[in-house]
C-alpha positions in Angstrom: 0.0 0.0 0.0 1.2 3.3 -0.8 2.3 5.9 2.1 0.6 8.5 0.5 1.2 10.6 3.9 4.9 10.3 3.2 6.9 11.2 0.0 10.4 11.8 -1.1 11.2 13.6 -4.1 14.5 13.3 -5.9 16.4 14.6 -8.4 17.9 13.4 -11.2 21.5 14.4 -11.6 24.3 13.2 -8.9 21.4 12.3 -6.7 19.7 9.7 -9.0 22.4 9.6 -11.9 26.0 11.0 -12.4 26.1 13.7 -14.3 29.8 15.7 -15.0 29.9 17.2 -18.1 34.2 16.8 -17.7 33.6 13.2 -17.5 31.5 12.9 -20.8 33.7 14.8 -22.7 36.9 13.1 -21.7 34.9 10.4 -23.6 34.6 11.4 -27.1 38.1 13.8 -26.9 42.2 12.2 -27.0 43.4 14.9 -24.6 42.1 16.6 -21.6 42.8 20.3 -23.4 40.3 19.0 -25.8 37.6 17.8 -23.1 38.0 21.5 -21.6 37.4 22.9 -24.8 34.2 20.5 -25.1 32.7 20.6 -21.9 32.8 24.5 -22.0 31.3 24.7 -25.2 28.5 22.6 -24.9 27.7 21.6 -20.9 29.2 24.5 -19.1 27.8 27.6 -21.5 24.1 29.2 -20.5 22.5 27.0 -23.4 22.6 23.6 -21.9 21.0 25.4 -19.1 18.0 27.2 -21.6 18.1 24.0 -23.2 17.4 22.4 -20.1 14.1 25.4 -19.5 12.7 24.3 -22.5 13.3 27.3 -24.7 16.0 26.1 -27.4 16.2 23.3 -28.6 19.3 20.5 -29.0 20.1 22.1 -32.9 20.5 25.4 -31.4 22.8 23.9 -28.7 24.6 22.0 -31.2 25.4 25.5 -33.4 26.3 27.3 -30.6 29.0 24.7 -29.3 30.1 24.6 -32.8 30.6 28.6 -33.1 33.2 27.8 -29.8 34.6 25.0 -30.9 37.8 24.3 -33.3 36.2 22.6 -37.1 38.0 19.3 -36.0 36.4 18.7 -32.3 32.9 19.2 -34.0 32.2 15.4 -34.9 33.4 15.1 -31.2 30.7 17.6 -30.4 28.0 15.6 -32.4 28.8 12.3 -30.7 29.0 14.0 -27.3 25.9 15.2 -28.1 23.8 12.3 -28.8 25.4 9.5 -26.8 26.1 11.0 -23.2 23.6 10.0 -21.6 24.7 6.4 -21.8 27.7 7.5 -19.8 25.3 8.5 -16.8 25.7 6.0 -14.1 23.4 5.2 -11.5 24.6 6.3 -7.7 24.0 3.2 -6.3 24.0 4.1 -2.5 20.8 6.5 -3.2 19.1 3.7 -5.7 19.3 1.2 -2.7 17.4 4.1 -0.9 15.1 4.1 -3.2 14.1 0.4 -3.4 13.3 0.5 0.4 11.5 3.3 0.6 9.1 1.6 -2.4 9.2 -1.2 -0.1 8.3 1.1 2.9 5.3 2.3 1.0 6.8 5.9 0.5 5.5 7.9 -2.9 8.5 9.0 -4.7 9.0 11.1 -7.4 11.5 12.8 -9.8 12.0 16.7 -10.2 14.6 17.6 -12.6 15.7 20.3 -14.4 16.8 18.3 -17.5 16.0 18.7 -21.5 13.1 17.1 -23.2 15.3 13.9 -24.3 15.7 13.0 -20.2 14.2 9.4 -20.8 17.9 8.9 -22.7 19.6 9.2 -19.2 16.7 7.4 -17.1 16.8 4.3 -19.5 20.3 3.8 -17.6 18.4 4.5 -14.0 17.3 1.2 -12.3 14.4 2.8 -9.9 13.0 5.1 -12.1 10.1 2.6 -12.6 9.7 2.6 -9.0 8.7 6.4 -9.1 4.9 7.5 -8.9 5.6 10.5 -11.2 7.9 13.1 -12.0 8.0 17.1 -13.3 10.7 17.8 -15.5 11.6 21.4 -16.6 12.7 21.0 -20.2 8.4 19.9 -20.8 7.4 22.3 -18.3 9.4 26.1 -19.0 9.8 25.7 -15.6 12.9 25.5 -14.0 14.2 24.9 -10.3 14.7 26.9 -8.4 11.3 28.3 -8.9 8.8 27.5 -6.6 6.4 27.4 -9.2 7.8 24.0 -10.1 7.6 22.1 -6.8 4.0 23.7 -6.7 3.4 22.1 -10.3 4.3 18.8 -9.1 2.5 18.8 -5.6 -0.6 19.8 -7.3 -0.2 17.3 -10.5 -0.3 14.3 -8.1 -2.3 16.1 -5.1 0.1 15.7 -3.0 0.7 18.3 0.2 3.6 20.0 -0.2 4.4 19.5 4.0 4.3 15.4 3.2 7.3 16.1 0.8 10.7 16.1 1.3 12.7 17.0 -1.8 16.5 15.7 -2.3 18.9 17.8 -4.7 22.5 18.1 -4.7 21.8 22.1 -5.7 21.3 24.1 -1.9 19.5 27.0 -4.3 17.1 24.2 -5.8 17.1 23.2 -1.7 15.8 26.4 -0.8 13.2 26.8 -3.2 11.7 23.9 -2.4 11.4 24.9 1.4 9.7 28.6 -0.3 7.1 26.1 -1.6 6.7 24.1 1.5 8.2 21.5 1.2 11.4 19.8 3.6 14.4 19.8 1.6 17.7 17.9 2.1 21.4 18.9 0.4 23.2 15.7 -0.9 26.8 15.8 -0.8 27.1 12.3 -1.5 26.1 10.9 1.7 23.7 8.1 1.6 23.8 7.6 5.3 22.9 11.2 6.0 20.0 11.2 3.5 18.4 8.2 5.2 18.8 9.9 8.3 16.9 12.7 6.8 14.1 10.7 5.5 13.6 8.4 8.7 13.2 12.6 10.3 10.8 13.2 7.8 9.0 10.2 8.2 8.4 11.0 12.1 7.6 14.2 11.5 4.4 13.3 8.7 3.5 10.3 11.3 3.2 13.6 14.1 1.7 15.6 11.4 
């Protein structure tokens, strides 16, 4: 039966699955000058993150990392691209997490601020079919840390923001989760710590 009462809501990136745009690039690049040249054309620039709202799409991305890049990194680019998401890994600490809490009855759900192609990246993600529903910016033009997002998914699946306790690795996306009412916990890669903060949680909507 599910524990309605009682929900955690989790991120996507290094919460759920790596993600370090460095790491990727190192991938499809022979040298690591060449990765910094990647990674801050394509996931470090201010288009990944528009692209990410849901206001551009991946071909305007694409130019843009082009127009900073050298001619002979752009079939780099291209492959980057297209195929990083299969180099997101599961964090397997906070996917254990995740299978007990299902177990425990908890709802759980996925907020991310991720592009319109994020099923790429959760095809890699072993709980994702565990999760009641999820909000994702690059569909909604909504992005964390808006509290207009967390508000969007409490009232998609009627769920009180108070019973809620959101998990990013972003303290900003933190915060604006507590502005919409929610409880909120910073990961910093510490699985114990974030069970600790969901068996709080838990006594707190049993008191509630």
């Amino acid at each position: 039966m599910q524990r309605s009462c009682c929900n955690v809501v989790f991120d996507m990136g290094n919460v759920l699955m790596s993600f370090d745009g460095m790491e990727f690039a190192r991938a499809f690049t022979e040298c690591e000058a060449d990765a910094v040249l990647l990674n801050d054309a394509l996931f470090a620039r201010d288009s990944w993150a528009l692209l990410d709202a849901g206001v551009i799409e991946h071909d305007t991305v694409r130019r843009i990392a082009e127009d900073h890049l050298p001619m002979r990194l752009h079939p780099a680019l291209h492959a980057c691209l297209s195929h990083w998401p299969e180099l997101s890994r599961p964090l397997e600490d906070v996917c254990a997490i995740v299978r007990d809490l299902h177990e425990r009855g908890f709802g759980l759900y996925l907020l991310s601020n991720a592009s319109t192609r994020i099923d790429l990246q959760l095809a890699g993600c072993p709980v994702y079919p565990l999760m009641d529903g999820r909000v994702v910016s690059g569909f909604e033009r909504i992005m964390k840390p808006d509290p207009a997002i967390y508000r969007l998914l409490c009232e998609r699946f009627d769920l009180a923001p108070s019973t809620c306790l959101f998990v990013d690795d972003n303290l900003d996306n933190c915060r604006g989760a507590e502005v919409a009412g929610m409880r909120s916990f910073h990961f910093a890669d510490d699985a114990a710590a974030l069970r600790r903060a969901i068996d709080a949680h838990a006594q707190a909507c049993d008191h509630a």
